[in-house]
C-alpha positions in Angstrom: 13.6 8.0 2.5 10.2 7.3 1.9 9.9 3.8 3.2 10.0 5.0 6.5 6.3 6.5 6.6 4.3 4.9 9.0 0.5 4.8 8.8 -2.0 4.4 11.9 -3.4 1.2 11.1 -6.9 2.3 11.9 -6.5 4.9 8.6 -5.9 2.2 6.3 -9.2 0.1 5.2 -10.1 -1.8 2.7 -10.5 -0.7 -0.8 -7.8 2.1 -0.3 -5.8 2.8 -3.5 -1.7 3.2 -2.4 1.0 3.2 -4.3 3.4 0.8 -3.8 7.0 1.2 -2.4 8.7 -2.1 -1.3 9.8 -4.4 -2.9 11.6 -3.5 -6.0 9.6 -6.2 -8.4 6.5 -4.6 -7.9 7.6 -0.4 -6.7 5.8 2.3 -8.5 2.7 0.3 -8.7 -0.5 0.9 -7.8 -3.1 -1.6 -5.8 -5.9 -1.9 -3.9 -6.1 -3.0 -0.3 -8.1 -6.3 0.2 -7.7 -6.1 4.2 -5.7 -6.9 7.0 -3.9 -10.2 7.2 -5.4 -12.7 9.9 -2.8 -14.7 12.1 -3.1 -18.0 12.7 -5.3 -17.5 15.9 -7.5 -15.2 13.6 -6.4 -11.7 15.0 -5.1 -9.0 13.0 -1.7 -8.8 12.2 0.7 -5.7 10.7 0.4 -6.5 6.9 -2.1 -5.7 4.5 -3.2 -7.6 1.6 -2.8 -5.4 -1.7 -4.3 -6.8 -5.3 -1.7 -5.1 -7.7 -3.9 -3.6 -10.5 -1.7 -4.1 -13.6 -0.2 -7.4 -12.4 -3.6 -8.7 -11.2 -1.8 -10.4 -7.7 -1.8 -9.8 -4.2 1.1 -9.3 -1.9 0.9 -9.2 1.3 2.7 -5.8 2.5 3.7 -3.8 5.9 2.6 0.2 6.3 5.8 0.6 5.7 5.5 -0.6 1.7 3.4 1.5 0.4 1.4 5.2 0.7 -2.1 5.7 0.8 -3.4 7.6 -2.3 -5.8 10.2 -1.7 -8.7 10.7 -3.8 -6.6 8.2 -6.3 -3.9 11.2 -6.3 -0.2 11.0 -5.1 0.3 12.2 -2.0 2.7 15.1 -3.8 3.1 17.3 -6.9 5.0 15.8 -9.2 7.0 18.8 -11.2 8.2 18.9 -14.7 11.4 20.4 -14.4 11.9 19.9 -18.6 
């Protein structure tokens, strides 16, 4: 499943595109990381703040929820099989 992908946390920065995974209302999107939530006592916690392009709100997601796109291309081919 592809929800189980984890991402080094120092990979991921700010202004990354990714595609979004988790949760259903919002899957199949694409956004743009913000940055990395703050806790309370202003460290860094394990969820990223995404601006979802064609919705035009943030979520605030885990690694988890999305993949990184790469040069604003999926991470795979995509085959017509048609």
């Amino acid at each position: 499943m592809l929800r189980t992908m984890l991402y080094n946390s120092n990979k991921i920065k700010a202004e990354d595109k990714v595609l979004i995974l988790y949760p259903p209302y919002v899957a199949g999107l694409e956004g743009i990381i913000c940055g990395q939530e703050k806790s309370s006592k202003r460290e860094n916690s394990k969820r990223w703040l995404i601006l979802v392009n064609l919705e035009n709100f943030m979520i605030s997601l885990t690694s988890q929820d999305f993949i990184l796109l790469k040069n604003n291309q999926l991470p795979y081919q995509i085959i017509n099989l048609q």
